[in-house]
C-alpha positions in Angstrom: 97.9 114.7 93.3 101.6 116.1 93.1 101.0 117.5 89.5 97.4 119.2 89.7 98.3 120.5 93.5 102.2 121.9 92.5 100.5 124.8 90.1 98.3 125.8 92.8 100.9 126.5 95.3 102.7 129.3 94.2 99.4 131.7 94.2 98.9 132.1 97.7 102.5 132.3 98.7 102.9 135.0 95.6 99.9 136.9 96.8 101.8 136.7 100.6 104.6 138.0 99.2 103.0 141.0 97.3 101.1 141.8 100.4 104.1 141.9 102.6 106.1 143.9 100.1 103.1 146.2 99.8 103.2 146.6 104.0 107.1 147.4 103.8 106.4 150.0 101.2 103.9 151.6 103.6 106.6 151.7 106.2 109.3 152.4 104.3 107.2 155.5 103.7 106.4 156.2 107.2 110.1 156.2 108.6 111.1 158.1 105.4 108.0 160.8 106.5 109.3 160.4 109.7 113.5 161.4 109.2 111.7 164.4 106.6 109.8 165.9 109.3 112.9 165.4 111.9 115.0 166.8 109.6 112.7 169.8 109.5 112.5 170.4 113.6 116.4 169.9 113.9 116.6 172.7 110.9 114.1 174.7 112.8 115.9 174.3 116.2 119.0 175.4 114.9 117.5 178.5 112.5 115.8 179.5 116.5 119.6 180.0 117.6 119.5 183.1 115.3 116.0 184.3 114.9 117.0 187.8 115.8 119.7 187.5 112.9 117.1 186.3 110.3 114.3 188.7 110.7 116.4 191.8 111.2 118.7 191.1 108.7 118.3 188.9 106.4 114.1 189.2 106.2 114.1 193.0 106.9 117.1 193.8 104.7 115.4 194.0 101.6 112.8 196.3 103.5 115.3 198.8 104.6 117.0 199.1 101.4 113.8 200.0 99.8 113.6 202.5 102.6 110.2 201.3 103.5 109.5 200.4 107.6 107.6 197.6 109.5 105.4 197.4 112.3 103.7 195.2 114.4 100.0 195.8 114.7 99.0 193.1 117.3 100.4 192.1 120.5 100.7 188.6 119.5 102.0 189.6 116.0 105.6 188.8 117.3 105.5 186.2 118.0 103.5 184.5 115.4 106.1 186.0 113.2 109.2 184.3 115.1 106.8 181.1 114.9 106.4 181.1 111.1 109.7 182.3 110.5 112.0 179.6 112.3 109.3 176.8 110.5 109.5 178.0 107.1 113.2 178.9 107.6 114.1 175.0 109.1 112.2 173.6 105.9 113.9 175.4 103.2 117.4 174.8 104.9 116.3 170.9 105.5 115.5 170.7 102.0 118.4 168.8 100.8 117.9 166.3 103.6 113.6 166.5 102.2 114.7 165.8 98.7 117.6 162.7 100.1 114.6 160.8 101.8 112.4 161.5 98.4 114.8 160.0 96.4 115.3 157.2 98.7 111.9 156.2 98.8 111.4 156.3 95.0 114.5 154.4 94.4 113.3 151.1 94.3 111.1 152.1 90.8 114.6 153.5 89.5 117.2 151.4 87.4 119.9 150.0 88.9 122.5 152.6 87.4 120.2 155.4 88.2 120.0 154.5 91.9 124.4 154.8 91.9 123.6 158.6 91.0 120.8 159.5 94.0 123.8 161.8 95.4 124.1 163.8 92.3 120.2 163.7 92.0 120.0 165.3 95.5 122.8 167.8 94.4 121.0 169.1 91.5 118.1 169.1 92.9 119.3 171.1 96.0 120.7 173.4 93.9 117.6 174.2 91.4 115.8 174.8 94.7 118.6 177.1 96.4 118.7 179.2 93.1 115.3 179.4 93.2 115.5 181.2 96.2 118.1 182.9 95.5 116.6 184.3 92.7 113.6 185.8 94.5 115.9 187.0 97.5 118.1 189.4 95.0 116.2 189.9 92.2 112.8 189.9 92.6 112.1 190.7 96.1 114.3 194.1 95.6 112.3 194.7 92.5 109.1 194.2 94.0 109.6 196.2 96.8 111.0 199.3 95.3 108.0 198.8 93.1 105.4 199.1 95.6 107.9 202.2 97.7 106.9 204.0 94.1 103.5 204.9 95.2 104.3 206.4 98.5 102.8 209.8 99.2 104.1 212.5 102.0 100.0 212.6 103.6 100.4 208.7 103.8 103.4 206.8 105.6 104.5 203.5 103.7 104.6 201.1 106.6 104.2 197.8 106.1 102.5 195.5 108.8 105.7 192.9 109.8 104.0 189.7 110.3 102.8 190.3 106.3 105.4 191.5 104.9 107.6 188.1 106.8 105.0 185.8 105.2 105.2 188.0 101.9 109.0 187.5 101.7 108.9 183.1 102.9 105.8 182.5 100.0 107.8 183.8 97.4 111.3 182.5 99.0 109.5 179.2 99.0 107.2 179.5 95.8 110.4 180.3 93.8 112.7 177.6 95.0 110.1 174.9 94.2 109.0 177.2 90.9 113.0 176.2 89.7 112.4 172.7 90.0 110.8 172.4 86.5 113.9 171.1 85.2 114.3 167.9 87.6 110.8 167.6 87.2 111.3 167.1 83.5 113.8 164.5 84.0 111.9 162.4 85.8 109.2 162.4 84.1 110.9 162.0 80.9 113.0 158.7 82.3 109.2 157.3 84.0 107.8 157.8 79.6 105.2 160.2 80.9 107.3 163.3 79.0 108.7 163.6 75.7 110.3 166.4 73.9 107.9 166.6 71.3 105.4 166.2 73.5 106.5 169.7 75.5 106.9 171.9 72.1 103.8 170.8 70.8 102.0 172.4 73.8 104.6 175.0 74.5 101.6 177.8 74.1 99.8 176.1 76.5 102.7 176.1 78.8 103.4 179.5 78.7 99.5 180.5 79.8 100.3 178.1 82.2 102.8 179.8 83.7 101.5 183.1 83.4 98.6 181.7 85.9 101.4 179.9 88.1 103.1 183.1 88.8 100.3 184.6 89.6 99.2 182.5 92.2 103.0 182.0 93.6 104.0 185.4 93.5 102.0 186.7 97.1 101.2 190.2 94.9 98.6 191.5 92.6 101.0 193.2 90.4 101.8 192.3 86.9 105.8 193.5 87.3 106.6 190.6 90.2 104.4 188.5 88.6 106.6 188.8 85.3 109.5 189.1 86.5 108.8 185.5 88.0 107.5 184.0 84.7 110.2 184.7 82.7 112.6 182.6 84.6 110.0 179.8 84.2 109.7 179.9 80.6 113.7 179.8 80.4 113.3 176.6 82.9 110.8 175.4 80.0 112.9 175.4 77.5 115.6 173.9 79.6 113.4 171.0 80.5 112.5 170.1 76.7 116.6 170.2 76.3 116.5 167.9 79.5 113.6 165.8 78.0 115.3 164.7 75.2 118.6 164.2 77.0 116.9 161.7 79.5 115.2 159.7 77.0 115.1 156.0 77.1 117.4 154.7 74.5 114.7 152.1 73.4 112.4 155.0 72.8 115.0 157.7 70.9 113.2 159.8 68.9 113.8 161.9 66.2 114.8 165.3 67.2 
């Protein structure tokens, strides 16, 4: 009895435990959602204390300099603006503690020596996003703007309606800072086998039309100088990536460069 039952045994009690770690990934998700989205409110809570200071100056500088005006052309256009202003505000500034909890949650699929470095993962990653947005806040933002104050007539005032011109200025603060994550992105997927370097060249082309299409869909405009002005800092990140590709290879699966 002992020897035909003893093979039978583990099954069930393997299958328990694969359930039950299945359950704990589910909630190890849920209270990682959970800090994300708290993390968020307290961001937002805090970026309320100085509404005022962010729309007049640091979302309405860029405007003024351009020598173009806003206006609000609803009664409830205010405050809408406040609204989406303090949220999109509190999730850009939360997003190193967005990125902590990611990382956290994916660690368990990481090896051992990778999980030692989440801190420096968050780092980088923090700081691909924050030059992202950076990068649309001085450069193209500014360009954009005195772009459009180019076509300005002395018949037509150039006034901008405020609550479009906020969510104008957050898209592309936003898009941007998750555009310059390509490299990170690369990374991963290169150390999870899904991305070579080889594999990136050979469909650099491809990449590039990609792009084109990206930064026309981030980039809240129709015209082709923001929209370039966005791609060619993508196709630097490419290239970047395929360097960080072949960096992050798997030893057993070094290939020739």
């Amino acid at each position: 009895m002992s020897p035909v039952g003893t093979p039978a045994d583990p099954e069930p009690v393997h299958a328990n435990r694969r359930e039950m770690s299945f359950l704990d990934h589910l909630e190890e998700l849920r209270w990682s959602i959970l800090k994300v989205v708290v993390g968020v409110l307290l961001a937002a809570i805090a970026c309320s204390v100085y509404a005022d200071f962010i729309v007049t100056t640091i979302l309405l500088g860029p405007l003024k300099t351009a020598g173009m005006k806003a206006q609000v052309l609803s009664p409830y256009g205010i405050v809408l603006l406040y609204m989406e202003t303090v949220l999109i505000c509190g999730l850009i500034l939360s997003m190193p503690n967005t990125l902590y909890w990611l990382w956290k949650f994916v660690a368990p699929g990481l090896l051992p020596k990778e999980r030692r470095y989440i801190s420096r993962i968050v780092f980088f990653t923090s700081l691909c996003f924050f030059s992202g947005v950076a990068f649309a806040y001085y450069i193209l933002l500014p360009t954009a703007l005195k772009f459009f104050a180019t076509f300005g007539t002395d018949q037509i005032d150039l006034n901008i309606a405020l609550d479009r011109y906020v969510s104008f200025v957050l898209a592309m603060l936003l898009g941007a800072g998750l555009v310059f994550e390509l490299p990170m992105i690369s990374y991963f997927l290169s150390k999870m086998g899904f991305l070579t370097p080889a594999f990136m060249r050979h469909y650099r082309r491809h990449a590039i039309v990609a792009i084109l299409i990206i930064s026309a869909v981030v980039t809240p405009t129709p015209d082709v100088v923001t929209q370039v002005l966005l791609a060619a800092p993508m196709m630097l990140l490419y290239e970047i990536g395929i360097f960080v590709s072949h960096v992050s290879q798997p030893s057993k699966d070094g290939e020739a460069a």
